[in-house]
N, C-alpha and C positions, 0 to 999 in steps of 0.2 A: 800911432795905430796899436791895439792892442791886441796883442798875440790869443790865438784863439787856437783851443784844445782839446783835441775831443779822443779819450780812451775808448777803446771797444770793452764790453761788458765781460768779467772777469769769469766765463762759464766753465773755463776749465780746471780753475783754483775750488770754484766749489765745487765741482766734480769730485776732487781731489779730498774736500772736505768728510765726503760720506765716507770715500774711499777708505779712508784715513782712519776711520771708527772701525773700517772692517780689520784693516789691519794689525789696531792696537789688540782688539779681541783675540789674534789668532797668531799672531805674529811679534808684537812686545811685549814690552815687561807685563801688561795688564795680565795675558797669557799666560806666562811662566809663574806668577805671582797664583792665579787660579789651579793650574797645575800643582803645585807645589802645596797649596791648600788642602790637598786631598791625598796627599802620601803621607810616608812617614819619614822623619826628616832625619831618623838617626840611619837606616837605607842611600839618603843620599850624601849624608856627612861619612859613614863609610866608603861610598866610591869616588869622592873626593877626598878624603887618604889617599886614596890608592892612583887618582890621574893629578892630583894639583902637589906639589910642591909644599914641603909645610911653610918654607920662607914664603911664599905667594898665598897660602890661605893665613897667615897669619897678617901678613900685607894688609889681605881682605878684612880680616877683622879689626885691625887698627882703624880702617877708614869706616868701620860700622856696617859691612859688604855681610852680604853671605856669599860662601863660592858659586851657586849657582849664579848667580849673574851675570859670571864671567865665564864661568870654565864651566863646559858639557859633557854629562857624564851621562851612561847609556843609561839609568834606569829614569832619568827625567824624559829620554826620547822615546823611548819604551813608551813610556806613559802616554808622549804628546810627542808623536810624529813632528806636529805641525813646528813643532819649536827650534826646527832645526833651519827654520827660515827665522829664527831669532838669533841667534848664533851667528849664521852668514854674515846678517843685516850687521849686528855688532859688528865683527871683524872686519867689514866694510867691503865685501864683496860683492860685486854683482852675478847675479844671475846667471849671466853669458858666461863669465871667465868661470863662474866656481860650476855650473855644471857641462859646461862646453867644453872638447877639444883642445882648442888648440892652447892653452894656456898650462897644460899638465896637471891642474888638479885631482883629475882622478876622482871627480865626486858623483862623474852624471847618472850612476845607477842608484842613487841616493835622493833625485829628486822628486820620487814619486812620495816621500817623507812630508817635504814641504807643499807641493801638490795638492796630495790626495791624504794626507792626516796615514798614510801606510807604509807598512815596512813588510817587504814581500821575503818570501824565502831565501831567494838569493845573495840578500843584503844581513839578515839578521846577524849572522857570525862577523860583520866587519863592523857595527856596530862600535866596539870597543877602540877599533885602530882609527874610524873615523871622530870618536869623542878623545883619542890620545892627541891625534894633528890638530883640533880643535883648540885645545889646552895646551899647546905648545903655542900655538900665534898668539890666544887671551893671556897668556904668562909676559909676552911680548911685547901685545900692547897694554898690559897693567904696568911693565917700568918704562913704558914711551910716554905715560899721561899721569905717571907718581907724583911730579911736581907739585900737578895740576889740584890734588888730594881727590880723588876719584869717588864719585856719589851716583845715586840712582838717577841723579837727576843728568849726570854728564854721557854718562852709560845711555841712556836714552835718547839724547841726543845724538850720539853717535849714530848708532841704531836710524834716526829717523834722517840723517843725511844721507843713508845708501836708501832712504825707501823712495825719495824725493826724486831723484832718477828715475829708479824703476818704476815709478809712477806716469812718471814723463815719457818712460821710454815705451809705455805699453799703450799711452795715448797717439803716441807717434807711429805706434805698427797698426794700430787701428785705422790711422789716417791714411797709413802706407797703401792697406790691402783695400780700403775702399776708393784708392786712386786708379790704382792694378786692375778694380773690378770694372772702375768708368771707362779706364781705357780698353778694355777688352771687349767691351761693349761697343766703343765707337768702332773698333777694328770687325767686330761681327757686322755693324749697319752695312761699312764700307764693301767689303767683302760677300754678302748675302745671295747675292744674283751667281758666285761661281759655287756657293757653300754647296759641298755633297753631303757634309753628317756635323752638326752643332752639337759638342757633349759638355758637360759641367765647365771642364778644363783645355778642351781642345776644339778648335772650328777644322775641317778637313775641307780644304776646296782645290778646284781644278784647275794647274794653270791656265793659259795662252798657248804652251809647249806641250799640253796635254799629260802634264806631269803633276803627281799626289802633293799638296806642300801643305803642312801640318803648321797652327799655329797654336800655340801651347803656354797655358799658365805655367812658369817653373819659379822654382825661391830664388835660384842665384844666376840667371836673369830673372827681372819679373814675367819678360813674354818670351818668346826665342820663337822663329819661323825656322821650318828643316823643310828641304825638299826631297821626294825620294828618286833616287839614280837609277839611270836604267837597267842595272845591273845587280840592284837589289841593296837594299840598308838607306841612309839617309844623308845628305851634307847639310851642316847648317850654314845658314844665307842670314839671317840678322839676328841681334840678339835687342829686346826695348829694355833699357833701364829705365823706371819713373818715378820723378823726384813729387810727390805731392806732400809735402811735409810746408810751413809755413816758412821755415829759416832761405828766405830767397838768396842771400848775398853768400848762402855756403852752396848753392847748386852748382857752382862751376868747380868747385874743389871736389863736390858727390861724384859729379861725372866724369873730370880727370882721372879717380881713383879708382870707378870703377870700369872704365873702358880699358884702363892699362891689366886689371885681372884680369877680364873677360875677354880680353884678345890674346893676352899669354894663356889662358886655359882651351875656348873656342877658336879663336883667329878666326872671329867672322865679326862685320861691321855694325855697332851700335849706335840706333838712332836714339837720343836724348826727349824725353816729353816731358814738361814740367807740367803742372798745375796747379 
């Protein structure tokens, strides 16, 4: 008997495909290369004196590099905000650690740069200390990949393995929040006959106990139900985590790790919904 095969159509590879033309434009080398097109190069071989190493720009020139490539100096971000999501990309950081919390980076007031092509007042003057830490990692990883003799073309690939992720990972929060929104919708059908006030993000209904109990979109749970006490303020009573992402054979490690947060932070009981 012959084994019979049938792939589902690749929609989100070429999703990726367009994606991927947006990115090169504003985010790699295609970017900095257009940038750079339009300044003057002796401006940025002087601030490269002054942030790179002459051992490491000379590194650079051996392999045929200019330092921009590697090492970020403020008048190329000046110029192009937007490039400072090229830099990240190289160094191979994601998005969550280098402008999030909990990892100490220290960058999140910095990513309206990569965002929004801006650099607000509050940020201008740190400009310099954030292209010195820059230049200290690309010094880093220039003798981690020397072996290797380091080219545009390897540099780029670098680059396109943190985009490959973040690619993935912004298809999967899209998937997230339109799972979030189906189920807050089957929770409004359910609910409708006690609903007192349906808003964007909260349905307001009346127990059986004749008691207020608020159910609520929130980020870290996706739903959370609070009831309010007779005494005034609220206790929470469930928290929904919901898995709607495709990876099925990881939902039971999702919901292990997230019921052991949210009962150490809330200590109220979460019901599991996949879809």
């Amino acid at each position: 008997m012959k084994r019979k095969l049938n792939f589902p159509a690749p929609k989100l590879q070429a999703d990726f495909a367009f994606l991927l033309k947006k990115f090169r434009a504003t985010y790699l080398q295609n970017a900095l290369f257009e940038t750079v097109k339009g300044m003057k190069i002796t401006d940025i071989d002087k601030q490269l004196a002054q942030y790179v190493s002459d051992k490491d720009l000379a590194q650079m020139a051996h392999y045929g590099l200019r330092g921009e490539l590697l090492f970020a100096v403020p008048t190329v971000l000046e110029e192009n905000p937007y490039l400072l999501g090229y830099y990240r990309l190289l160094m191979g950081y994601s998005q969550k650690e280098f402008y999030g919390q909990d990892k100490g980076f220290g960058a999140g007031p910095f990513k309206c740069m990569e965002t929004r092509g801006t650099i607000n007042k509050y940020i201008v003057d740190d400009i310099p200390e954030l292209c010195m830490a820059f230049c200290r990692a690309a010094s880093s990883l220039l003798h981690g990949i020397e072996t290797l003799s380091p080219s545009k073309e390897l540099l780029d690939d670098l680059a396109l393995l943190t985009v490959g992720p973040q690619l993935r990972g912004g298809a999967n929060s899209q998937r997230g929040a339109a799972g979030i929104i189906q189920v807050f919708e089957i929770i409004r059908q359910i609910v409708a006959h006690a609903a007192t006030d349906i808003r964007e993000n909260t349905i307001e209904i009346m127990s059986a106990t004749k008691h207020k109990v608020l159910i609520e979109f929130a980020p870290d749970p996706d739903i959370i139900i609070r009831e309010e006490m007779p005494r005034g303020g609220f206790r929470n009573v469930a928290a929904i985590e919901i898995k709607s992402g495709t990876d099925v054979s990881n939902i039971h490690n999702r919901i292990g790790r997230r019921k052991r947060v949210i009962k150490k932070r809330e200590n109220v009981d979460i019901p599991s919904v996949g879809l």
